[in-house]
Backbone bond lengths (Angstrom), bond angles and torsions (degrees), N, CA, C in turn:
res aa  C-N    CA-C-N  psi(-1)  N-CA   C-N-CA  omega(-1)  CA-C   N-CA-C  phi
1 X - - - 1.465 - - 1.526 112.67 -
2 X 1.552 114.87 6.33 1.525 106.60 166.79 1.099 111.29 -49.84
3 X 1.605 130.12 166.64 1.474 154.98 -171.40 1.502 97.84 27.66
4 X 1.031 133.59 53.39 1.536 129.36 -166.12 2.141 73.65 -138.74
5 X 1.314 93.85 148.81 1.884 113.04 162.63 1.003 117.40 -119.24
6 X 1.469 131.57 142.83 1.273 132.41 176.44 1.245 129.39 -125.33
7 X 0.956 157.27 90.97 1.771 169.17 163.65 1.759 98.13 -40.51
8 X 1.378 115.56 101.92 1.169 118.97 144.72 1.651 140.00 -77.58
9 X 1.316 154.36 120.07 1.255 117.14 167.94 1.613 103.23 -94.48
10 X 1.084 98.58 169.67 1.897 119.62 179.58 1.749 91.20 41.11
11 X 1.337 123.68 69.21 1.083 130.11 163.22 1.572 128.47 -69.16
12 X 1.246 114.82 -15.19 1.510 126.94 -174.72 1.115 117.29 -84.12
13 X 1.571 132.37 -25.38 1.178 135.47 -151.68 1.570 105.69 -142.65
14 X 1.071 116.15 159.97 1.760 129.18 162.99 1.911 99.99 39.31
15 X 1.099 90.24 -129.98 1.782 93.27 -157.71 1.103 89.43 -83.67
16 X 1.568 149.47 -4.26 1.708 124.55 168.15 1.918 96.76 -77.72
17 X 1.312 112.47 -14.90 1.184 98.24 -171.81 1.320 107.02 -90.49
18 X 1.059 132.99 -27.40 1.346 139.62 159.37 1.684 124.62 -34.99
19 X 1.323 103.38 -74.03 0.920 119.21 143.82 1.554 132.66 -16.14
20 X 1.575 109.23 -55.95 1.318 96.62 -178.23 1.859 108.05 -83.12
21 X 1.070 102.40 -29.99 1.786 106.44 171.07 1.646 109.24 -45.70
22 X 0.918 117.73 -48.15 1.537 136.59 -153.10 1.817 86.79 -81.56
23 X 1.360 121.10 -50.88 1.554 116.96 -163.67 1.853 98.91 -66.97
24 X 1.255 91.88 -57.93 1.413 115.36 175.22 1.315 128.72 -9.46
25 X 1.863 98.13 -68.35 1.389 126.28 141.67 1.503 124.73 -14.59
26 X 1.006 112.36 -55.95 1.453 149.99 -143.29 1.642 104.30 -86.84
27 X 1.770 109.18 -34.43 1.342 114.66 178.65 1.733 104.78 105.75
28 X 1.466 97.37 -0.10 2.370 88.16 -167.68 1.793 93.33 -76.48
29 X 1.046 97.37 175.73 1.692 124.93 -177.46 1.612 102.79 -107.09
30 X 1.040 112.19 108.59 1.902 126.08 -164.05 1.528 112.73 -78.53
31 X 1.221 142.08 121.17 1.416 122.10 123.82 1.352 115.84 -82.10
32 X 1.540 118.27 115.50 1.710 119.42 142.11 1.263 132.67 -73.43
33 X 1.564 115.33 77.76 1.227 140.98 -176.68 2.105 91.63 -48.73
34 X 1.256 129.15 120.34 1.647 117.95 159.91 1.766 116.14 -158.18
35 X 0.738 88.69 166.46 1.480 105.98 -168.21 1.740 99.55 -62.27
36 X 1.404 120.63 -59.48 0.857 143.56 -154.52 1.500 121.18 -109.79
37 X 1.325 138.79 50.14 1.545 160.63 -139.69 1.699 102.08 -66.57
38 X 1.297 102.83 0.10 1.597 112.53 -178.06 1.473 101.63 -90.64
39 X 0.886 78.38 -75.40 1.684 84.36 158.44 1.784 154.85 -49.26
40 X 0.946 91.84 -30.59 1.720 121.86 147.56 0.532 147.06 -85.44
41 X 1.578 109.24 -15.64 1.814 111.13 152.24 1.632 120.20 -90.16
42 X 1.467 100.55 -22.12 1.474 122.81 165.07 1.860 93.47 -41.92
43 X 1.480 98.93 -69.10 1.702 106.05 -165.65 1.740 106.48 -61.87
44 X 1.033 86.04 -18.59 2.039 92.62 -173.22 1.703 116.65 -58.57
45 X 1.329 98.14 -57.84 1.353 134.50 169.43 1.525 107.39 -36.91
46 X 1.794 107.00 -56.15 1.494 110.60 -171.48 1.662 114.67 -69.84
47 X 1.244 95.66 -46.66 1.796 112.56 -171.34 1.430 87.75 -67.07
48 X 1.428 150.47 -43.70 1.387 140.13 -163.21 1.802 99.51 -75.61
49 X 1.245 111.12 -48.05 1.603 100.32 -179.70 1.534 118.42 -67.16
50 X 1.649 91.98 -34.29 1.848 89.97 175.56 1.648 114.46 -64.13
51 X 1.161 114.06 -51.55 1.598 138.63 -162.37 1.549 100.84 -73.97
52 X 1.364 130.56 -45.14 1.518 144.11 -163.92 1.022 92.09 60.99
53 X 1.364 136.23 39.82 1.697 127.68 -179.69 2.054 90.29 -107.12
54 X 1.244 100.47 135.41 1.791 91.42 177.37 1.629 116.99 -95.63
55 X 1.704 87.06 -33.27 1.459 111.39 -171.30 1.831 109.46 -36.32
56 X 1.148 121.78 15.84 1.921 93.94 -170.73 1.822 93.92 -116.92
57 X 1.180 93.70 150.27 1.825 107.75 173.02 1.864 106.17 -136.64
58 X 1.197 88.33 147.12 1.678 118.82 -166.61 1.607 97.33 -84.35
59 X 1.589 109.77 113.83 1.480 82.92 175.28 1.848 89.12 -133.90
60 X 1.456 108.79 159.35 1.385 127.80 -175.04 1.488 120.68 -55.43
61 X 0.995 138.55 91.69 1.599 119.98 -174.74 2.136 101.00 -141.88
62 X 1.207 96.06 120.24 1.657 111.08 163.97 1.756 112.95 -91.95
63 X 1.325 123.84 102.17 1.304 114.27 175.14 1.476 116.24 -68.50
64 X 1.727 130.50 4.11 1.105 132.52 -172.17 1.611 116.00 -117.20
65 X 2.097 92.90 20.42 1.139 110.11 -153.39 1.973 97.09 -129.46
66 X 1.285 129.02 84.67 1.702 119.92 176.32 1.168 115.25 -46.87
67 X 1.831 119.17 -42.02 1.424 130.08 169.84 1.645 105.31 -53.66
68 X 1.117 106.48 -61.01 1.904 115.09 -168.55 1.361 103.86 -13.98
69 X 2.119 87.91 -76.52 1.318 136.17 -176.98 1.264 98.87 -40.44
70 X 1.594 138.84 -80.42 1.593 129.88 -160.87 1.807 100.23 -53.55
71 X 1.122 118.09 -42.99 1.760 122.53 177.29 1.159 110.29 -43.83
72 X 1.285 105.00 -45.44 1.992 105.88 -148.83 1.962 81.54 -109.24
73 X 1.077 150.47 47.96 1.274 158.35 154.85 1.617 99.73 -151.42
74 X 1.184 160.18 -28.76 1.268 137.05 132.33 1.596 121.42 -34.60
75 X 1.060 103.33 -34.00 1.819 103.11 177.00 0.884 101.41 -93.77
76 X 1.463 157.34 -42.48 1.195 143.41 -171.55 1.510 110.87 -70.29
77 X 1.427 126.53 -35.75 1.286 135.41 168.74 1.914 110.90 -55.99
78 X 1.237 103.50 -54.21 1.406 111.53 -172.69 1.875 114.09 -55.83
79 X 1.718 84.60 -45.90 2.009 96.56 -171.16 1.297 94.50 -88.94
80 X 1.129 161.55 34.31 1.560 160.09 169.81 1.367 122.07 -148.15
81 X 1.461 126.36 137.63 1.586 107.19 170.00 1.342 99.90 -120.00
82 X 1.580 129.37 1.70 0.870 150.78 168.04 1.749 140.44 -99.24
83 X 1.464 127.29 79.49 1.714 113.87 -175.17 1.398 93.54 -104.11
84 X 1.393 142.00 160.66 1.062 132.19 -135.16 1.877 75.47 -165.35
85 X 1.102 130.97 -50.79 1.553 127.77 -149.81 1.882 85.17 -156.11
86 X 1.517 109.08 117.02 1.709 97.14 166.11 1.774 92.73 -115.74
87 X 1.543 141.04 132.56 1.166 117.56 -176.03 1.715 97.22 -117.01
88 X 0.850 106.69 116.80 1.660 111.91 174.04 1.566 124.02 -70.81
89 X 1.404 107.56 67.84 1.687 107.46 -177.92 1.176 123.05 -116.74
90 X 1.826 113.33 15.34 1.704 100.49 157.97 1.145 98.11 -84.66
91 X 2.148 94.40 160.54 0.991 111.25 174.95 2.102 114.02 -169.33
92 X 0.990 97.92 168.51 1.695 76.99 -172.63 1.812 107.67 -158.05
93 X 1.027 109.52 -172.73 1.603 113.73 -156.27 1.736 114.11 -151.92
94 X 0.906 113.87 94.78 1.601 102.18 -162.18 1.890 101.62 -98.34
95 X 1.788 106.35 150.02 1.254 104.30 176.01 1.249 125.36 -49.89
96 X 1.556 100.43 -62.65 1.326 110.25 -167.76 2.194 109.62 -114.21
97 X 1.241 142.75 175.45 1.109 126.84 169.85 1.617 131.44 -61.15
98 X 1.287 101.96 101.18 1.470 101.11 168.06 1.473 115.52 -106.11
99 X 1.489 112.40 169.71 1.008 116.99 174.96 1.910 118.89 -115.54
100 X 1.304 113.16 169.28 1.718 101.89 179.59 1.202 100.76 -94.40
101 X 1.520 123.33 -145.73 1.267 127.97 -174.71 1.352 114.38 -109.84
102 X 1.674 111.31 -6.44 1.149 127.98 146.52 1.449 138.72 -78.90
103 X 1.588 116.47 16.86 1.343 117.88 -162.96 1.451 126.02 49.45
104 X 1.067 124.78 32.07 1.632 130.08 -172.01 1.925 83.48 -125.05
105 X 1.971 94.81 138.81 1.284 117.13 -177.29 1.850 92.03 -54.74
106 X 1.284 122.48 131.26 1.562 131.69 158.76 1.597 112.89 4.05
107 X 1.563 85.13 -91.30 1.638 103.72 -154.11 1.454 101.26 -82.83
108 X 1.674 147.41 -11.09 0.707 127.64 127.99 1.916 155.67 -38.99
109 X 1.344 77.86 -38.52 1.650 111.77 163.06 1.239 107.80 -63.09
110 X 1.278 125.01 -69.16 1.279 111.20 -163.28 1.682 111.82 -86.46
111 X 1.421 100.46 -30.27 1.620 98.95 -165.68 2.052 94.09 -69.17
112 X 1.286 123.57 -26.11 1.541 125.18 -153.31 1.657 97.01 -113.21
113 X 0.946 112.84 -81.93 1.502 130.90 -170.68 1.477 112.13 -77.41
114 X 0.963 153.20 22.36 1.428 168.24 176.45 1.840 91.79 -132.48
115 X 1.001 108.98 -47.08 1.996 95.55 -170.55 1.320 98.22 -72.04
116 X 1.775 114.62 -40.76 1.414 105.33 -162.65 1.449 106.79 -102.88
117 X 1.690 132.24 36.37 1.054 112.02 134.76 1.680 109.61 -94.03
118 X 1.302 111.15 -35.84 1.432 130.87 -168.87 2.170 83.96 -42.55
119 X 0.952 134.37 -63.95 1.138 141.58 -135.65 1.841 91.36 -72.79
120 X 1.025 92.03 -68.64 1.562 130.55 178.85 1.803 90.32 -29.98
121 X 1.320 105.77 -71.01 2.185 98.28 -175.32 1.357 110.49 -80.21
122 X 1.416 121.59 9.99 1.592 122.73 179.94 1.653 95.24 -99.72
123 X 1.480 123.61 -40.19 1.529 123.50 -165.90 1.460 106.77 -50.19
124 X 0.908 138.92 -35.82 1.736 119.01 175.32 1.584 125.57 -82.72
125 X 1.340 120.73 -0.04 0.869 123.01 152.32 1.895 113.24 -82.69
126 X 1.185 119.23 -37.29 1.325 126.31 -176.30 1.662 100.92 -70.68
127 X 1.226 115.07 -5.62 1.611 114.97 -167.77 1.740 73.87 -97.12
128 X 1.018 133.61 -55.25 1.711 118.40 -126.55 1.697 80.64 -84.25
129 X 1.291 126.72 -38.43 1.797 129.23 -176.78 1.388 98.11 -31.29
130 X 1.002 131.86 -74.46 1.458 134.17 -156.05 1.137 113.56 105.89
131 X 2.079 135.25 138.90 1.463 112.90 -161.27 1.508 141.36 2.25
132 X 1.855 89.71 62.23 1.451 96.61 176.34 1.554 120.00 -92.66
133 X 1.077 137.72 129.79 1.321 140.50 166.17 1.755 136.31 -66.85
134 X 1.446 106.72 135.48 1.798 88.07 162.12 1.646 90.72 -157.93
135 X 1.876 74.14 155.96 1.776 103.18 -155.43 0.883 92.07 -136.04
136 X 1.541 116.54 144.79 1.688 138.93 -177.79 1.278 93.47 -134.58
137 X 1.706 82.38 142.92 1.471 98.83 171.68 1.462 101.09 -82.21
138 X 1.211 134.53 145.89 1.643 135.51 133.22 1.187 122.33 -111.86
139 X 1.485 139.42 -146.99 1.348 150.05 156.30 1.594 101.50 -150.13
140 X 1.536 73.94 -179.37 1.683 100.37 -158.93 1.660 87.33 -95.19
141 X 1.321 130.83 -5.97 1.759 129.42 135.39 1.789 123.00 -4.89
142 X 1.710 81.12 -56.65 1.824 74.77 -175.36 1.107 127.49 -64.59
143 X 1.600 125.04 -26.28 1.355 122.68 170.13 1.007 129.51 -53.93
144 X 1.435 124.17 -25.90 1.435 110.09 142.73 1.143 136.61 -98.83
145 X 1.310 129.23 52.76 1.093 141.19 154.27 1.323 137.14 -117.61
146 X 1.298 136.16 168.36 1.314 132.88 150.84 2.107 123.02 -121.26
147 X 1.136 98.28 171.44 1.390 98.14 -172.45 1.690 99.24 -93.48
148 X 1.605 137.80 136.93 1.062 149.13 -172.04 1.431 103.26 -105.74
149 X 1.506 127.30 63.33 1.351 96.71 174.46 1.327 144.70 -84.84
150 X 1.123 102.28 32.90 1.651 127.02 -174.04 1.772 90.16 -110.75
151 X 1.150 123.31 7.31 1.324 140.08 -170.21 1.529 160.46 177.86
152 X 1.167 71.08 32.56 1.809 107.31 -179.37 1.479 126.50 -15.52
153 X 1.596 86.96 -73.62 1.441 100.16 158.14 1.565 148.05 -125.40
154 X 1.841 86.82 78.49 1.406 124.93 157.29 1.620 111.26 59.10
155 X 1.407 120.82 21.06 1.572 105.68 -178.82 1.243 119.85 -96.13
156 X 1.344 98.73 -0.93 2.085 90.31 168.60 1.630 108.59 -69.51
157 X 1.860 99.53 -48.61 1.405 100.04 179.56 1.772 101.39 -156.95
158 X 1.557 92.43 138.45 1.259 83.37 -171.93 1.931 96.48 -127.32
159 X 1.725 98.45 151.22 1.586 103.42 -170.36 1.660 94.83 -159.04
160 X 1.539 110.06 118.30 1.297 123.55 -170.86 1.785 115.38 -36.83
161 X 1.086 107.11 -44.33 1.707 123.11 176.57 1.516 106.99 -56.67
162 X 1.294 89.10 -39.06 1.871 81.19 -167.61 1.121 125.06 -94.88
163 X 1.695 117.91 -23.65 1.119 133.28 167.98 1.576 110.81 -57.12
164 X 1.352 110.74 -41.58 1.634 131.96 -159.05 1.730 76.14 -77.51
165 X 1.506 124.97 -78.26 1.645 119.95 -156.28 1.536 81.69 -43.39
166 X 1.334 122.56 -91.42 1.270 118.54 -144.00 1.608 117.33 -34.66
167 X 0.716 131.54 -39.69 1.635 138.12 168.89 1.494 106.79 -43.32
168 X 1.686 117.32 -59.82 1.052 125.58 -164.28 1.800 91.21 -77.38
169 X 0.972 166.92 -62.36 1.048 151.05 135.99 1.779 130.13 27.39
170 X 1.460 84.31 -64.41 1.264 102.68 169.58 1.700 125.81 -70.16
171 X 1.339 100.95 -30.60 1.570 109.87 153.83 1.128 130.63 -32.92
172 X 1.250 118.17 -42.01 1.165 139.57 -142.21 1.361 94.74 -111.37
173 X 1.453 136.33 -68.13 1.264 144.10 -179.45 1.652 99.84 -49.59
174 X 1.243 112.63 -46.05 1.556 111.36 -176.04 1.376 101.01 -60.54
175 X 1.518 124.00 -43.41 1.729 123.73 -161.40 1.626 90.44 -63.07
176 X 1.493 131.40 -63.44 1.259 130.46 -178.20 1.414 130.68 -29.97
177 X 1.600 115.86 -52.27 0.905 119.20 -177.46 1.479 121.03 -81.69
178 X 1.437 123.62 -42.56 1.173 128.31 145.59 1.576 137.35 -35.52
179 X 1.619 106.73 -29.98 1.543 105.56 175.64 2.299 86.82 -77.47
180 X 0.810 110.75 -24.51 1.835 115.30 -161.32 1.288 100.05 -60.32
181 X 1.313 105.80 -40.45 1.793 127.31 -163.79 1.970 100.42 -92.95
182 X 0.985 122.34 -21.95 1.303 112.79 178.99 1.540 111.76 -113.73
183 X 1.094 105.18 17.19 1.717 122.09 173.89 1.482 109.86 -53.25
184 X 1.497 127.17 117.97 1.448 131.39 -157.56 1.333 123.79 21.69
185 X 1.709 101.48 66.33 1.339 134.53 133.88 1.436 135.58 -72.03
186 X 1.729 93.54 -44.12 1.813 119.89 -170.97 1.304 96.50 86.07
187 X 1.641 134.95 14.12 1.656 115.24 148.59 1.423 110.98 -107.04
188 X 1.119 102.74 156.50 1.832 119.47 -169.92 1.581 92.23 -117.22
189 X 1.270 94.11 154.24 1.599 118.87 174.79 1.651 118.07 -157.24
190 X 1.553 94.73 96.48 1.079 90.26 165.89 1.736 116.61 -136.10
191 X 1.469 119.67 -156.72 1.838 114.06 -142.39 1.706 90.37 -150.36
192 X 1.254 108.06 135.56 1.623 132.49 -177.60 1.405 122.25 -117.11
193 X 1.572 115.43 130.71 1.237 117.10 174.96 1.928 102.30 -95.23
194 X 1.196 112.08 104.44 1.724 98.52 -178.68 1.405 142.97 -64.07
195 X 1.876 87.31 -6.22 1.337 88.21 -162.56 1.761 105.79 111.29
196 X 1.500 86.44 150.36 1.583 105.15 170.53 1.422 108.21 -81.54
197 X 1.586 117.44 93.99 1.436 113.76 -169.84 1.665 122.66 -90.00
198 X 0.979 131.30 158.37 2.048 116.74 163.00 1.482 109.39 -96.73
199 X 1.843 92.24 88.16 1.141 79.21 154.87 1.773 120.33 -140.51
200 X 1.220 122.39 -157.79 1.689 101.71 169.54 1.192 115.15 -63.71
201 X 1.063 135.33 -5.58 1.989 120.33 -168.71 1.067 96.34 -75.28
202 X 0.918 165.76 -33.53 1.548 158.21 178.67 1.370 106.39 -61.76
203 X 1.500 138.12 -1.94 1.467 124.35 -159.81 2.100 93.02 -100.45
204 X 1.219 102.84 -23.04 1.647 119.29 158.85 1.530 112.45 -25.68
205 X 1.279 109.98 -65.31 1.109 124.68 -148.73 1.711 96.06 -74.12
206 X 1.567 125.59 158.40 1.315 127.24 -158.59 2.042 98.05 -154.34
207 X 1.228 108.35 147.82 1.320 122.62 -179.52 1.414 112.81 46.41
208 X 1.572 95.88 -131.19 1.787 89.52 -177.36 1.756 116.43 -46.26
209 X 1.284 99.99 -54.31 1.839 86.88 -169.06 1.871 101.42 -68.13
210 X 1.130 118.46 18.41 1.753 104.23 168.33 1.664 98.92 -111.37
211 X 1.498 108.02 -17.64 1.658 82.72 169.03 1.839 99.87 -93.22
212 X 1.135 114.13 -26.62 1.766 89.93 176.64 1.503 126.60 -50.43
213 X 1.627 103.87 -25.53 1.685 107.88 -170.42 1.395 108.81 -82.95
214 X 1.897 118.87 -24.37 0.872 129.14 -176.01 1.898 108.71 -52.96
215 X 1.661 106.83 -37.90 1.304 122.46 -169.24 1.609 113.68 -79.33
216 X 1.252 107.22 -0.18 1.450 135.69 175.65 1.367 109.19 -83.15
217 X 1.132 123.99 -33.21 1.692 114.73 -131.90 1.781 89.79 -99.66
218 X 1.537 123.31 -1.56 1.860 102.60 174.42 1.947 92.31 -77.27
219 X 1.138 110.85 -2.02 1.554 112.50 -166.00 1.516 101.20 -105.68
220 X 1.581 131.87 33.70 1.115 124.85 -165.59 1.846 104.57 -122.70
221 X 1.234 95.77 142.50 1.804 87.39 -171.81 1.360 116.54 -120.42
222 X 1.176 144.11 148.04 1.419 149.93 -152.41 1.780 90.69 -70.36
223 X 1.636 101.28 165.18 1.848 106.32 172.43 1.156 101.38 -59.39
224 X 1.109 124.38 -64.43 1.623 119.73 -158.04 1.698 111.31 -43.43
225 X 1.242 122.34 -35.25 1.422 136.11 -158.80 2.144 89.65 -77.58
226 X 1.206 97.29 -49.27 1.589 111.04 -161.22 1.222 100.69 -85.59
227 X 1.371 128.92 15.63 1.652 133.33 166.95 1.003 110.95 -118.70
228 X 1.862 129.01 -2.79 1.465 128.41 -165.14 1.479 85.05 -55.51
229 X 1.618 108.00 -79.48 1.742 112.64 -163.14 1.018 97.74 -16.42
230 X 1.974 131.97 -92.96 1.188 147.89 -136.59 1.826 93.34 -40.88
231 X 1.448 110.97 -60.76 1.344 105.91 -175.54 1.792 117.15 -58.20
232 X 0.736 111.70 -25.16 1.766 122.95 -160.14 1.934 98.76 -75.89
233 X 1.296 90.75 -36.78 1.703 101.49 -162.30 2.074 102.07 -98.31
234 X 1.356 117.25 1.17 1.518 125.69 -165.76 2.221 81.82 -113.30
235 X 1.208 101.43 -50.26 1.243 92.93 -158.86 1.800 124.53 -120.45
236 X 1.422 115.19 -12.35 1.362 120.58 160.39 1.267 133.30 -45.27
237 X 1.278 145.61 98.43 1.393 138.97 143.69 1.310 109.77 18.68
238 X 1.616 116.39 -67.97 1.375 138.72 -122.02 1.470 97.96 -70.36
239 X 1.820 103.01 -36.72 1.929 110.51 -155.22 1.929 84.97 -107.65
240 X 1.150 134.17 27.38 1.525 144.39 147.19 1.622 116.18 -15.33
241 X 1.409 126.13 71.19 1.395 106.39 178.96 2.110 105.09 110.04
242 X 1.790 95.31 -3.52 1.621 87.88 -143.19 1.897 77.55 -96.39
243 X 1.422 98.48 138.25 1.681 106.09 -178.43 1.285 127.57 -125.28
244 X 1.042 170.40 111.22 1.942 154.55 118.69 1.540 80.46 154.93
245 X 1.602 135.73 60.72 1.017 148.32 -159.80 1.713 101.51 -126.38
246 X 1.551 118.98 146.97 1.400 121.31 161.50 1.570 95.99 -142.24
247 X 1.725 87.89 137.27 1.377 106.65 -169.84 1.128 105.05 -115.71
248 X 1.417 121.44 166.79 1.520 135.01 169.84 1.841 106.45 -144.45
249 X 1.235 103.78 131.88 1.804 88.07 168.24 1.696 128.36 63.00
250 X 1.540 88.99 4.65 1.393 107.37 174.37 1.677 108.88 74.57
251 X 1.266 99.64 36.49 1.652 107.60 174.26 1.736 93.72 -153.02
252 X 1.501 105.48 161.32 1.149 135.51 -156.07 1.566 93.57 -71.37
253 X 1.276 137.80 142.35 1.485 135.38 -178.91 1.847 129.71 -142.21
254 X 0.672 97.66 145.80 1.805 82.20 -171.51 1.494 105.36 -78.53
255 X 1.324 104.25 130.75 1.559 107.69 156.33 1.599 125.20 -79.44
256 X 1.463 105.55 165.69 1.515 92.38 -176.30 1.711 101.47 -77.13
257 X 1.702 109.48 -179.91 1.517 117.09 -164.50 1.408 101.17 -72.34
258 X 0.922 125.83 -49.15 1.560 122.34 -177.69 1.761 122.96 -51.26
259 X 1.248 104.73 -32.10 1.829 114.51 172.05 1.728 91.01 -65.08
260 X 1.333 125.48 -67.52 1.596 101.53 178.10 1.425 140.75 -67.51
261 X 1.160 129.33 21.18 1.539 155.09 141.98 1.537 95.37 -38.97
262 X 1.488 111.81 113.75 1.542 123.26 177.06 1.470 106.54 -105.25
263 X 1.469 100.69 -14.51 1.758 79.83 -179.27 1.597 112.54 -98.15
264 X 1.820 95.27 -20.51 1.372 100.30 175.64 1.600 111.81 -68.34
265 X 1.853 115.56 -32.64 2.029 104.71 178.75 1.875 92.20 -82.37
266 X 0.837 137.69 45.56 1.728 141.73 175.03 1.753 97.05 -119.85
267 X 1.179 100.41 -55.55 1.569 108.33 -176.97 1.499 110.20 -69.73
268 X 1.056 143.44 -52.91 1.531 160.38 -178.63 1.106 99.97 -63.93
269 X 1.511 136.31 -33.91 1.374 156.67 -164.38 1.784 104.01 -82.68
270 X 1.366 104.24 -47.27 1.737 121.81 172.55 1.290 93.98 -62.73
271 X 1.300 124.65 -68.26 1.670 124.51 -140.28 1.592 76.79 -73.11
272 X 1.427 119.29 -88.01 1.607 113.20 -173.26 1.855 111.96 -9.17
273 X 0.840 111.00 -30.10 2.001 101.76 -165.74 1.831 76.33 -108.70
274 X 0.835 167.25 -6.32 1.682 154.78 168.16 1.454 95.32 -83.01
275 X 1.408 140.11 -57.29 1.144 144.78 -155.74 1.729 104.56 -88.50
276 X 0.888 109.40 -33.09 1.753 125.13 163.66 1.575 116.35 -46.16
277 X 1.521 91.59 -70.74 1.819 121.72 -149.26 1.226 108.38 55.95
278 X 1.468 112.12 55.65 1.548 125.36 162.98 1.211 103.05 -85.42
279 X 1.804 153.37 125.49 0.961 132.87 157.29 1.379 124.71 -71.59
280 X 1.152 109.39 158.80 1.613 127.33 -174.23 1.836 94.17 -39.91
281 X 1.312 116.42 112.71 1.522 97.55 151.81 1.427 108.02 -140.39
282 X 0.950 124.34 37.19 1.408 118.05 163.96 2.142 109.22 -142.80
């Protein structure tokens, strides 16, 4: 991963932080895209003494933020002529219904519509890189879910699990249609299940679905384990060229039937660029 760049989101914590240790390793040149720049340079500091890699910089980004987002992708466009790997793995889970500062339900917002504008004003720089990649995190969440678009964001009824699948869902439909639309470009896009990881996002969750996860947790695997994918799919040889893909375990995986619905990531694909005001560029 020498002369190679990398775009993390939620780089400070859990499997973006993993992740960035692991790239680090590796020799790439970092952005730690985070919410919280106190904190990311805190983590910067560590991964540079562990890694001896110097190359990474902390840069400001709120995914619950359209302003953040156009800021923190104007600078990344301006200070780079080069993104090489952008991996889209913040993401978040709220107890009860909140909203952003855009009126969009939370965790939809940020987990759906925050990646896919973020993605959306980064793609022409990822065009000019040359076999550049981008990877989303999802989970294996979406299979039980569906997308509400009579209800996006969650005000008939809102329930941490479902809000969270449906998002992650939408991951997925977005990875599809987007690998369709960047088809002989030379960027790939594809979407990861990480694994049942330990980390705080689960402390979200309340009553019944906190004792179901509880029944989860002998099935729970350290960060490092739940960042293999993210790393495997940013920097392997192996997935070279390889596109509109969902992985698990660092092998190719089936999604459920509803993530391959083309007219349904076409439709989600519209509303996403209305709710954005990303214009059409792909």
């Amino acid at each position: 991963m020498i002369n190679r760049t990398v775009l993390i989101t939620g780089a400070n914590t859990g499997i973006g932080r993993a992740t960035a240790e692991a790239l680090a390793t590796k020799g790439a040149s970092l952005i730690l895209a985070c919410r919280n720049t106190g904190k990311g340079e805190a983590v910067r500091r560590e991964i540079a003494k562990q890694s001896g890699n110097e190359r990474l910089e902390v840069m400001e980004l709120d995914l619950a933020s359209f302003t953040s987002i156009r800021k923190f992708a104007e600078s990344v466009n301006k200070k780079y002529d080069r993104l090489h790997v952008l991996i889209n793995n913040a993401g978040t889970m709220a107890n009860k219904r909140t909203e952003t500062e855009d009126g969009l339900e939370l965790t939809i917002g940020v987990n759906h519509f925050g990646t896919f504008l973020l993605t959306g004003l980064l793609t022409g720089l990822l065009k000019e890189s040359g076999n550049a990649r981008i990877v989303t995190v999802s989970s294996i969440a979406h299979r039980f879910s569906r997308i509400r678009l009579d209800d996006l964001h969650s005000k008939r009824r809102y329930l941490p699990s479902l809000a969270y699948g449906q998002s992650k869902l939408a991951n997925l439909l977005f990875n599809y249609e987007l690998s369709r639309r960047l088809n002989g470009t030379g960027v790939t896009a594809n979407c990861l299940h990480p694994g049942f990881v330990n980390t705080p996002f689960t402390q979200q969750l309340t009553g019944l679905e906190k004792w179901v996860n509880s029944m989860l947790n002998p099935l729970l695997i350290p960060v490092d384990k739940g960042a293999a994918t993210s790393v495997y799919l940013a920097s392997s040889p192996e997935v070279e060229g390889v596109t509109g893909k969902y992985f698990a375990r660092c092998r190719e995986a089936r999604a459920s039937k509803t993530a391959y619905d083309a007219s349904l990531a076409r439709r989600l694909w519209e509303i996403s660029e209305e709710t954005t005001g990303l214009p059409t560029t792909l």
